[in-house]
N, C-alpha and C positions, 0 to 999 in steps of 0.2 A: 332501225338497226336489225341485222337479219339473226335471228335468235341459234345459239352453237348447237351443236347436233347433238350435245348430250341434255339438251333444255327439250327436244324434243321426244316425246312421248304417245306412240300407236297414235302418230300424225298431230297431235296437239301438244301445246306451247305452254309448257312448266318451268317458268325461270329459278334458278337456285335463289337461294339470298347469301350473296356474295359479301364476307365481311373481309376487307385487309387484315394481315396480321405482318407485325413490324419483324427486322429481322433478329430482335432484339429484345424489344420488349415492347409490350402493348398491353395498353392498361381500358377496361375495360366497362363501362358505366351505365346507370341508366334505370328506369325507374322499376319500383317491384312489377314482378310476371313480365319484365320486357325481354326476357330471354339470354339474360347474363351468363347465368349457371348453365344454361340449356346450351351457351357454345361451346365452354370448356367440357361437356361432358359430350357433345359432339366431334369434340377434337380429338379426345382418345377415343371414342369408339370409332371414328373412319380411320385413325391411325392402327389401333391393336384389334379391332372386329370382333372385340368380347364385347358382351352386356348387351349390345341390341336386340332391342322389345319393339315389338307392335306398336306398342304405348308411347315411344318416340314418335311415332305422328303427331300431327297438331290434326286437333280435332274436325276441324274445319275441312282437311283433304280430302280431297275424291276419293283416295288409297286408304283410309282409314273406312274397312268394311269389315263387315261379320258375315258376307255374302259364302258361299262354301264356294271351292276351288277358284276363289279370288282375293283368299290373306294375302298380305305383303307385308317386308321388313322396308321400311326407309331405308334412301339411298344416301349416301356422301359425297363428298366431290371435294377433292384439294389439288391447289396449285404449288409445284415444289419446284425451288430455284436455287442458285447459290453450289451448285455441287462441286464438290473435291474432284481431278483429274482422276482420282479413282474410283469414283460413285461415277460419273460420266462413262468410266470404262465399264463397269459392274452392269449399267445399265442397257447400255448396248449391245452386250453380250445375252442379258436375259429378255428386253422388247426385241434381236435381231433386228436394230435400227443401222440401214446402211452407214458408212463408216465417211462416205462424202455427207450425211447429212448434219447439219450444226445444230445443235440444240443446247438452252440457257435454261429453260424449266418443261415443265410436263403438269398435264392434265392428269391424276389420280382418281378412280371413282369408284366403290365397293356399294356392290347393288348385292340384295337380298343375301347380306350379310359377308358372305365366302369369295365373289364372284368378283374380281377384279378387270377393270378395262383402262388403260391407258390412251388417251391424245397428247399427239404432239405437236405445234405449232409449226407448221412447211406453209409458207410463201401466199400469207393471208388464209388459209385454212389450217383444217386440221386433220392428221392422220389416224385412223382409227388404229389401237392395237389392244388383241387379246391375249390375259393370260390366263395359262392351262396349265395343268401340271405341276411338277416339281417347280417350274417358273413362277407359279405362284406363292409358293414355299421363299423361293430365293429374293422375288422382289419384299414378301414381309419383311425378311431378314433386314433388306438395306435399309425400311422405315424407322425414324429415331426411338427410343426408350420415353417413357412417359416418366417425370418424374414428380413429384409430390410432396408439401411440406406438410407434415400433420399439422392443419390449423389450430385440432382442439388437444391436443398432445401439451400436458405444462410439466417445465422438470419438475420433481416430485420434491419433499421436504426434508424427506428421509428416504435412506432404501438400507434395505441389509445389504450388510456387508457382502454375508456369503452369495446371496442371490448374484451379486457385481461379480463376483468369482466366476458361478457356474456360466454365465453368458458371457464370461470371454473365453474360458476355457472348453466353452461347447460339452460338459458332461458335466453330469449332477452328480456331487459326493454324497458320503454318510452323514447330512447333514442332522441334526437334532431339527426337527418340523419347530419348535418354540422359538431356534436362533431366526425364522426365515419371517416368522407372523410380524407386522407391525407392533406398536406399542400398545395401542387400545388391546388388541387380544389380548398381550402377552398379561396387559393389567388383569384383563378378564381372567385370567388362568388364575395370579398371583392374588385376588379377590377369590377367588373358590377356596385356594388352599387356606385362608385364611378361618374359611368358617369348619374346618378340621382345628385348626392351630386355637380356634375359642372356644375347644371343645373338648380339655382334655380326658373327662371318661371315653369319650367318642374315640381319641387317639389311643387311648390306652387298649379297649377293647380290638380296634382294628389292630393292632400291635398279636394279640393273640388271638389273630381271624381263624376261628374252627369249631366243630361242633356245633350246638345248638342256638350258640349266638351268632351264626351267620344271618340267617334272615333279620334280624333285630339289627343286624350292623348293616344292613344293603340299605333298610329304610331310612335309617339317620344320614348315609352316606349320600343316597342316588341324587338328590337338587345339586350338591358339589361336583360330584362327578360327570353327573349331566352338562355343567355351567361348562367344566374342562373340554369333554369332547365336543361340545358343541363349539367353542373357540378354536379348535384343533380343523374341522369337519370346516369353518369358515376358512379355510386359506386356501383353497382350490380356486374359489371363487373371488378371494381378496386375490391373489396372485392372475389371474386372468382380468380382473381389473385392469391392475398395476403394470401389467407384462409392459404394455409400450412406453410409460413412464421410466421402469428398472433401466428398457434401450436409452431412452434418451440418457440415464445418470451415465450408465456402462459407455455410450457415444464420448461423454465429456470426461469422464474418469481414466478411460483407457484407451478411448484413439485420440483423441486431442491432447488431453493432458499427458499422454502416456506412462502414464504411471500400469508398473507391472501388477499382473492379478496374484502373482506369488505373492509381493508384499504386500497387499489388501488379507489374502491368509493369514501371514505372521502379524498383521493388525488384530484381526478375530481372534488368533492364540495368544496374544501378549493380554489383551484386555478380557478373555478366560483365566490365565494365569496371575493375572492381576499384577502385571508386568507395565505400571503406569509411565514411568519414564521411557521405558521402551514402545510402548505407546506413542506414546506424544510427538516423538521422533519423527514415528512413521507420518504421522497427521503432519508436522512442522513439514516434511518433505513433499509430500503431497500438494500443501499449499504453495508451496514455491512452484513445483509445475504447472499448479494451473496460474498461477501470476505469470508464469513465462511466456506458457504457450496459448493462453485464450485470449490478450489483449481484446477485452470485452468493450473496458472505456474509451477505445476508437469508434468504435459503431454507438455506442449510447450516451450522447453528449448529454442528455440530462445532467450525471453526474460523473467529472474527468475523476473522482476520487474512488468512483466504484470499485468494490474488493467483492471478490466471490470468496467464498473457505469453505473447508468443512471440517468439521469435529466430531468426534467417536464420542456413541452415548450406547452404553448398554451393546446389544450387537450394531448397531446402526453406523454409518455416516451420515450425518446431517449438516444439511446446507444453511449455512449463516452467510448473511450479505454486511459489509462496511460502508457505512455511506460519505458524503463530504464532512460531516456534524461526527465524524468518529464512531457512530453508535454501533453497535453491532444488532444485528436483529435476524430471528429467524424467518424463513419464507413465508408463514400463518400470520406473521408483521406486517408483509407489506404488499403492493398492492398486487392484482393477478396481473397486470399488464406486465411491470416486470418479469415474471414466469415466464408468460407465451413468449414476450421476444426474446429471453434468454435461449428457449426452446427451438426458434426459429436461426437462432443464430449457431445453437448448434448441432443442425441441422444441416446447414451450410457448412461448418467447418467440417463435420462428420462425413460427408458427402462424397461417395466415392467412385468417381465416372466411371460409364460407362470404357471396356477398354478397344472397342471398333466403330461402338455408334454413336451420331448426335443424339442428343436429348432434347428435352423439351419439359418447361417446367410449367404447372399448370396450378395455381390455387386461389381457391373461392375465399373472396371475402376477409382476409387478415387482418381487417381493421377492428373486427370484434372485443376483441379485450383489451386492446392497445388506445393508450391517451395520442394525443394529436403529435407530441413531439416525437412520439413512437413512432408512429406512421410514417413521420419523416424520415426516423432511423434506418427504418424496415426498406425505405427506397435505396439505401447506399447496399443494402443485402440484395436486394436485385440485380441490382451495378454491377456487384462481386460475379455473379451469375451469368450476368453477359459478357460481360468486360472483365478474366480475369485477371487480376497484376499479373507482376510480375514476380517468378518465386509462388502462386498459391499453387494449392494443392489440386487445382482445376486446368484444367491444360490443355481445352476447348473449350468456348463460349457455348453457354447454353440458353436458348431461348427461352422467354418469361411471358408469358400470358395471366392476367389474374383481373379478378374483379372484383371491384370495391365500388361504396354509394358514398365512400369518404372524399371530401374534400382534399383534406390532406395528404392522401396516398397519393393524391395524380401530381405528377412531378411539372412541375409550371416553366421548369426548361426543356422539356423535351414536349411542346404542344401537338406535335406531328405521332407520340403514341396513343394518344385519345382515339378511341372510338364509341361513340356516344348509339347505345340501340332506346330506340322505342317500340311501342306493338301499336301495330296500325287497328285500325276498322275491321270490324267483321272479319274476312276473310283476308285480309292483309299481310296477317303476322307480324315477324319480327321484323323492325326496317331499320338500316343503321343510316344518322345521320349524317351526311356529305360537310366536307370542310368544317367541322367540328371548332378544329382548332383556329382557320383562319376565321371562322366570325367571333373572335375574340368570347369564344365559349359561353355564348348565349344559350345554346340547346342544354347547358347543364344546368341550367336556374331547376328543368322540370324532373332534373336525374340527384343532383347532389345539392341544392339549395342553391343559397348566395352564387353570384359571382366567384367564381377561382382566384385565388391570390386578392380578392380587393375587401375582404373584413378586415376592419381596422382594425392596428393594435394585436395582433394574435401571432405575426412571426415575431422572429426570433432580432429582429431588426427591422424599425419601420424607416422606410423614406419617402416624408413629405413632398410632393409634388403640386402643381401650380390646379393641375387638370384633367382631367381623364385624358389628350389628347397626348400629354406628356407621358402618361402613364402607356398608351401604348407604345408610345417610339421607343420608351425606354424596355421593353416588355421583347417589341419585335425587334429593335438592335442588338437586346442580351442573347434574345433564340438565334439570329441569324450567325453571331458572332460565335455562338460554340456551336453551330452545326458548322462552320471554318475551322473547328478544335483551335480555336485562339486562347494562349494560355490563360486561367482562372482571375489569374488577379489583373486582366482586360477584359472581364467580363462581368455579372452577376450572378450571382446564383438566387434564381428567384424562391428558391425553395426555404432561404435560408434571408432572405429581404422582404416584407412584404412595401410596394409601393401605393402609397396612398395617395387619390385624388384629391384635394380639399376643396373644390369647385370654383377658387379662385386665392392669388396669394394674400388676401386682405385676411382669408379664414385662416391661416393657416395658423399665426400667432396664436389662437384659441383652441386648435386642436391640439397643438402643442401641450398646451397644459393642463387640455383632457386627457392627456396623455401621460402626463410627466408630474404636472404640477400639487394633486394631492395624495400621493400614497406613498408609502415607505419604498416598496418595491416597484422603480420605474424603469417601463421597459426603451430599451435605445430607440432613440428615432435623431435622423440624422432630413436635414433639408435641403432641398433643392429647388431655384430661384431662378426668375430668369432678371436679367440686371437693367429693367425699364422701372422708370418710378413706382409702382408698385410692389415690385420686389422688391425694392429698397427701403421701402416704407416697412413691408414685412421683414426686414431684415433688420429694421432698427427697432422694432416691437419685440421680436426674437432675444434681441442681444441687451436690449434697454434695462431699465427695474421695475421694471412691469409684473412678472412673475410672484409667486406666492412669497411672501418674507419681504419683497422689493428686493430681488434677483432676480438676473435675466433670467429667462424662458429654457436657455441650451448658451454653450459654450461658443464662442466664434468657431471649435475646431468644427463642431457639427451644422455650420448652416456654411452651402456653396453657391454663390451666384457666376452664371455662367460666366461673367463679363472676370471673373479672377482668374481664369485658365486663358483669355483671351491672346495673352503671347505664346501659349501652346498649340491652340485650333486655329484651325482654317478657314478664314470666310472671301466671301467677295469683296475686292479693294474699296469698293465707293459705299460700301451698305452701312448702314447707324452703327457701329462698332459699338458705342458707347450703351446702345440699349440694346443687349443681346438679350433674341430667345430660344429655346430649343429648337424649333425650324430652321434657325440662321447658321447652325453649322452642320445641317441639311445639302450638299452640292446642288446647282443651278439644277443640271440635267435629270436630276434626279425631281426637285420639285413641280418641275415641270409637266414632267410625264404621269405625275402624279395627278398634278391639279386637271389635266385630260381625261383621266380616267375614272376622276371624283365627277365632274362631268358627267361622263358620259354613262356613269352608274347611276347616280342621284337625280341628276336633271334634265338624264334623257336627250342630250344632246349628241346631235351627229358628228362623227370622227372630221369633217370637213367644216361643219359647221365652227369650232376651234382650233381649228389647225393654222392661226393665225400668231396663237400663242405661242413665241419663239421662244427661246434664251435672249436673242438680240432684244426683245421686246421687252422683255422683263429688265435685262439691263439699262437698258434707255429710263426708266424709272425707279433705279434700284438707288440712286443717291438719298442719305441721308431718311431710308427707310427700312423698316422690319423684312423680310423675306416675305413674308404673307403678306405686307401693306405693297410691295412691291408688283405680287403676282394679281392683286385684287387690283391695281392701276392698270397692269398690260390688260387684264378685263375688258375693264370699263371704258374701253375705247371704243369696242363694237359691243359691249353691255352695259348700260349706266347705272343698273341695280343690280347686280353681280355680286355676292358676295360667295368667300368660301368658307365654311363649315371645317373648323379646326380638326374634330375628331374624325369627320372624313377625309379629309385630305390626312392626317396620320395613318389613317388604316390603309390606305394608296401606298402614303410614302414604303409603309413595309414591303405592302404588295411587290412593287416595284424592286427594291432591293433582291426582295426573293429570288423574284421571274430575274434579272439581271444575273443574280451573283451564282445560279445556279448554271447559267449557260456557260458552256465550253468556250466560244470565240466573241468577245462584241470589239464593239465600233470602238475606236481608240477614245473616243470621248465620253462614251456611258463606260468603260473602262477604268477612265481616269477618274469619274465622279465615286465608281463604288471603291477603288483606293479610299479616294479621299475621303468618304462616310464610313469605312473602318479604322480608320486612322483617327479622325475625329472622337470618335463615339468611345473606341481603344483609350485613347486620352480622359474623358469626362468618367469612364467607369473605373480606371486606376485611380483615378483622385474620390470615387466614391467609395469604393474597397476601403483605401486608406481609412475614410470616414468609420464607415460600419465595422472593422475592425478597432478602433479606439471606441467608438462606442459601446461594442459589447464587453471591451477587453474592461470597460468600466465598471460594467457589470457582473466580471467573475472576481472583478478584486476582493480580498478578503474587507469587512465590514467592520469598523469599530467595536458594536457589538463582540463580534466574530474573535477580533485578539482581543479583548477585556476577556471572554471566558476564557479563554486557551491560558490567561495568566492567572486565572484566578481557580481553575483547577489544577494546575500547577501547586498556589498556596496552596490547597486544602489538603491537597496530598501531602505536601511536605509537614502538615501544619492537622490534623485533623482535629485535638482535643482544642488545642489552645496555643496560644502563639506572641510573641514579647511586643512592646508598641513599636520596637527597632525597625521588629518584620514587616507590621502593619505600614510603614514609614517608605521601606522599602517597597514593595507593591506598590502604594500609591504614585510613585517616584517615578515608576516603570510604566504605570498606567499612563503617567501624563506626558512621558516620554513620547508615545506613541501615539498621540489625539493631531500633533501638527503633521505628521505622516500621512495624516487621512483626510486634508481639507482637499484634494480634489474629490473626493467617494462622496464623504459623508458632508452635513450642512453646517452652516457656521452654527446654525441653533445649536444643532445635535453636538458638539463639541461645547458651546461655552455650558450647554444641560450637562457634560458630561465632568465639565471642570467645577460646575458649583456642585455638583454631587459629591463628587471626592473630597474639595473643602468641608462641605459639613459633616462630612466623615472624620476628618482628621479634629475637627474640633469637638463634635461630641462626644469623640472615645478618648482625647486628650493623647491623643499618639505621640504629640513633639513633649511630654511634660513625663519624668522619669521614663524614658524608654526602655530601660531596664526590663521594667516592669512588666507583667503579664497582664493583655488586652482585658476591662473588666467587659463581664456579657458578651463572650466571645462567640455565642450563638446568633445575638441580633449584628456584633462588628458583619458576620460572615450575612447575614437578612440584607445590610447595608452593600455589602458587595453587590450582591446580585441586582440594588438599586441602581450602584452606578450604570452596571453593565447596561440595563434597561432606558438609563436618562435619557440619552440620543434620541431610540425611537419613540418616546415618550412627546419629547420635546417637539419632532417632526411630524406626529399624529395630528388629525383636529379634536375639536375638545371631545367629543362625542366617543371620538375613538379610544383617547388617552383613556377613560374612564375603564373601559372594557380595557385595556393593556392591563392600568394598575391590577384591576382584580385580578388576572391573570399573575400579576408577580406576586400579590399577598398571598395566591394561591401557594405558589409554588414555594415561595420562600418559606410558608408552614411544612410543607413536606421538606424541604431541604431541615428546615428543624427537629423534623421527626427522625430524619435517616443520620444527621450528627450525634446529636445528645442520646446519648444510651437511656439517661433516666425518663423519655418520652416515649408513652408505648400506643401502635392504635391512633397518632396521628392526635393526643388529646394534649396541649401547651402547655406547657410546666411556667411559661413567659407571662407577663401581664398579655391582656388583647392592644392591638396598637392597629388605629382606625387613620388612615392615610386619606389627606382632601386634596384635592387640586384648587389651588385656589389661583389670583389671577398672576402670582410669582411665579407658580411651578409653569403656566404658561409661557413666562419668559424664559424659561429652562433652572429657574431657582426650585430644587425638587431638599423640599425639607422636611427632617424626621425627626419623632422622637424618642432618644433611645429605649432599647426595652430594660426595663427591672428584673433581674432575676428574683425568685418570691424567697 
């Protein structure tokens, strides 16, 4: 290949290292020193021509000298394509590119830092062109904007009030320096004056500062006075801290939210004036816009209950979060990952294009503080980025470039953004790996660990699978199928499914219920079967009472064998109908060209040497057999020991799709097959959709557990001292109302645990006997609440676990005792001790207690 003319150098041969970049987004990986960071900060510096150093050499270059009059700044080199009818015109005007010539992109290259040269692509070569002058002023102009998400940037916990003022109103008032400091100072200040206030000869004298008892009053005074200014003197430096945190708050408080900075003022003077109703107000409306306008628990499905607020303390606004559990908790609560992608996210909404140029979004690394569900979030923020709706506030896609060593970050439907670097040998450098994505992401074992998408157990929905062989078809039909933008719910979303191989369907019943079968919180996994005795056998193991308790494994809604969609899909008239597997609604022409290509990759066979293998041939043999038992016969006619390799012939089957569904014109019959294999597969992934949506929707249901509290702080509220047996009668009433509500959630254990709890409730505190009457020991009736609430998960634990539960509810039931009864102080029981065993009834969910004495 004959090397392009910007690869050549004073007659010798310097090739670039040429990385693709998606026109959208590219995600970027690869192991440490493989030069991840070293592209993104490549990218702006051949875009804006700041920052280049010497020191961007790789050591190793011939260029990289301390020789005198032989320094050199490294060169760049970019390929630009995609341009507007107006960037086409812009450009012609400043290369003076004749106006017959047709151009789709250009060669870009900034040598020794300032010095711009363009090529353009004319009729297998390339034309050289220079810029000089003013033109090179004009051509910077047209390069996009670099844009940037501060990774290490978290909204902050608190911010003054006034500070939120002065940065949106761009000047700084007569503020009091004490309104502006944090709390720590301000404590620091309020701890000085204090050692005046314990002193009062000390006040008294300073009251008549003069004469000869000034020196005698500077010495008692200066530690205080010192402690002040010196808290005072720290906010230069607290405030340059802080500066880019105050943006983020003022980003979400006043362009997002929009809330005006007048009324953040009249917040500051009302709670001066100590004007608390009028206060509250302000805060009560404030939180309404940000409920309006940040729609946060779109992007952060952890929790759809998430509340953002904020509340006025002293000068501040402080940020309290609401989670699903109602609790309210400050940011110092909970964890930093929430921060950063709160910060990320408004970032994005804050975000205020460019108003002529493209951009270009560049960031290292955001998987740092972010847990795994995060990461997934953080892809739909990208999305927004490239792709924006419809209505944002974005109104040009902007390109995404970033790098991550996260498994999680790399989005498993879009395999065509990967680009996998490593750093070669010696003098090598960085090398980016070819076909990344089509070797079903082997090159990332050495960049991001495991396999992509194949740890079990870890998305957000698993689907059981026969094979690895299934696992790709199912992997390449979901990618092929939304690069067709086929609507979502005929597709997968592999981000939000992981497919698990079990290496055959005999295993699978067992994974199943290392999956499901011993823990309280079980994550969805739904299955897929192919309908030959095997899978049938797994299918009656699945559904049997096999399972822990003697229940089946999963519900008939979660196990599919292909052979039940069979009046839906498409197969060949004569073939086993009865034993479907996933190859069999695979089209003829497609398996075909497949199994040639498995061939002539694997075994080295010549394009003639097979070219025997028809459709007609495979037909001739396809009665009353598997698609693969069929293709393995037209074989074995000119090969007797021929077999084909499942997983390679699926990674063909794709292949082929691909090369097929990508071309413009084909032959009316590889036509009709790639209809027919998105039609099919369109078919098999709506009825899985269906699946993994009831399965997780199983999993957002509210939890027995979950309504026994919501009722039982209801009572206490209504009810805090003491309460009649009426009431106690009533509750229970309510409780049990709602236990048959939850036999699909919860287990039959965890319910009959939850009905013998409530019985020995109602008989040890004699509820049905003078209801009139006031509950007696209405500290341990409310100990006994909190039992029932717990029975379920008690009863559905193993014994090992229940142990560590109980203690956990003695625990807490002592503090709920502490925080009822006024006359317990310090957590120290006015009760008798009351010592709870498991014995082999509470096993059965019989959970019995004995009541407490008051002394």
């Amino acid at each position: 290949m004959l090397p392009k003319p910007w690869e050549m150098i004073d007659g010798a041969f310097y090739p670039y290292i040429t990385i693709p970049i998606e026109s959208k987004i590219t995600t970027v990986v690869g192991a440490n020193e493989s030069g991840k960071s070293h592209l993104l900060s490549a990218i702006e510096k051949a875009i804006t021509g700041k920052g280049i150093e010497r020191s961007d050499f790789c050591r190793y270059s011939p260029f990289f000298t301390v020789k005198q009059n032989e320094l050199k700044y490294p060169d760049f080199g970019m390929e630009w394509s995609n341009f507007s009818d107006l960037e086409k015109l812009n450009l012609q005007k400043i290369l003076d590119i004749p106006e017959n010539v047709i151009f789709d992109s250009l060669f870009l290259f900034r040598q020794n830092i300032s010095d711009l040269t363009v090529y353009l692509p004319e009729k297998g070569d390339y034309r050289l062109y220079k810029i000089n002058g003013k033109k090179h002023e004009d051509l910077q102009n047209l390069l996009p904007e670099i844009l940037k998400i501060e990774s290490e940037i978290a909204l902050p916990s608190s911010v003054p009030i006034k500070i939120l003022v002065e940065i949106d109103q761009e000047k700084v008032f007569d503020n009091r320096k004490f309104e502006l400091l944090d709390r720590a100072q301000r404590n620091e200040i309020v701890d000085s004056l204090d050692d005046f206030s314990g002193d009062l000869d000390l006040v008294t004298r300073v009251r008549s500062f003069q004469g000869e008892d000034i020196e005698r009053v500077d010495s008692k005074a200066i530690r205080p006075l010192k402690s002040i200014i010196k808290a005072l003197d720290k906010f230069d430096s607290y405030y340059e801290d802080k500066a880019k945190q105050f943006q983020l708050a003022h980003k979400l408080i006043c362009k997002i939210a929009l809330v005006d900075s007048n009324a953040l003022l009249d917040l500051a003077q009302a709670i001066n004036d100590d004007r608390q109703g009028y206060a509250n107000g302000i805060v009560e409306k404030i939180n309404r816009q940000l409920a309006i306008h940040l729609n946060f628990p779109n992007y952060w499905v952890q929790d759809r209950n998430f509340c953002l607020k904020v509340m006025a303390r002293d000068y501040d606004l402080v940020f309290t979060i609401t989670d699903r559990t109602g609790t309210e908790y400050s940011f110092n609560e909970r964890s930093q990952g929430l921060r950063y992608f709160l910060s990320y996210y408004i970032q994005y909404r804050s975000h205020e294009p460019h108003f002529s140029k493209s951009e270009i979004l560049l960031m290292d690394e955001p998987d740092t503080y972010l847990s795994s569900q995060a990461q997934q979030d953080l892809l739909k923020i990208f999305d927004l980025f490239a792709e924006p709706q419809y209505g944002s506030h974005l109104k040009h896609p902007i390109q995404v470039v970033y790098v991550t060593h996260s498994p999680f970050l790399i989005d498993k439907n879009h395999a065509e953004r990967i680009r996998v670097l490593q750093k070669g040998n010696e003098d090598e450098g960085t090398r980016i790996v070819k076909d990344a994505a089509r070797n079903h992401y082997e090159p990332l074992r050495s960049s991001v660990g495991p396999y992509v998408g194949e740890t079990t157990f870890i998305g957000n929905c698993n689907l059981m699978v026969e094979g690895i062989s299934d696992q790709i078809i199912i992997a390449g039909a979901t990618a092929y199928l939304r690069e067709k933008n086929i609507p979502n719910l005929e597709t997968l979303d592999l981000n939000k499914i992981t497919i698990v191989p079990s290496g055959s369907a005999s295993h699978i019943p067992y994974l199943v219920y290392l999956a499901r079968g011993r823990d309280i919180e079980q994550p969805a996994v739904i299955v897929l079967l192919d309908s030959d005795k095997s899978g049938k056998e797994a299918r009656r193991q699945l559904l049997g009472k096999g399972g822990q308790h003697r229940r089946p494994l999963l519900k008939e809604a979660f196990v599919l064998q292909l052979g039940d969609l069979k009046e839906e899909l498409s197969f060949i008239p004569d073939s086993l109908i009865d034993e479907i597997e996933i190859e069999d609604i695979i089209p003829l022409p497609i398996c075909v060209q497949a199994t040639k290509l498995y061939l002539q990759e694997f075994l080295q066979k010549d394009a003639t040497e097979i070219s025997f293998l028809t459709e007609e041939v495979v037909l001739e043999e396809i009665s009353n057999k598997t698609m693969l038992d069929a293709l393995e016969a037209g074989l074995q006619k000119s090969y007797a020991s021929l077999e084909i390799n499942k997983v390679g012939f699926a990674r063909n089957v794709i292949r082929v799709v691909n090369e097929w569904g990508r071309k413009q014109e084909l032959p009316p019959q590889q036509n009709d097959a790639i209809q027919l294999f998105e039609k099919n597969f369109r078919v098999l992934f709506k009825k899985l959709n269906v699946m993994q949506r009831r399965a997780q929707q199983k999993l957002t249901d509210e939890k027995l557990s979950q309504k026994i509290e919501r009722l039982k702080k209801s009572f206490n509220a209504r009810h805090p001292i003491s309460a009649r047996r009426e009431d106690g009668v009533i509750l229970l009433d309510e409780i049990e109302a709602i236990l048959e509500t939850n036999i699909e959630i919860d287990s039959d254990k965890a319910i009959e645990a939850t009905k013998n709890a409530i019985q020995n409730l109602r008989r040890d505190y004699k509820l049905e006997v003078d209801m009139n009457k006031a509950i007696d020991d209405y500290i341990g009736f409310q100990m006994g609440l909190e039992r029932i609430k717990y029975a379920g998960l008690l009863a559905s634990q193993e014994k090992e676990d229940s142990n560590i539960l109980l203690e956990e509810v003695s625990e807490l039931t002592q503090v709920n005792e502490t925080a009822v009864d006024g006359e317990v102080s310090n957590g120290d029981s006015q009760t008798s001790n009351e010592t709870t065993h498991t014995t082999d009834s509470d096993a059965k969910g019989d959970m019995k207690r004995r009541p407490n004495q008051r002394k």
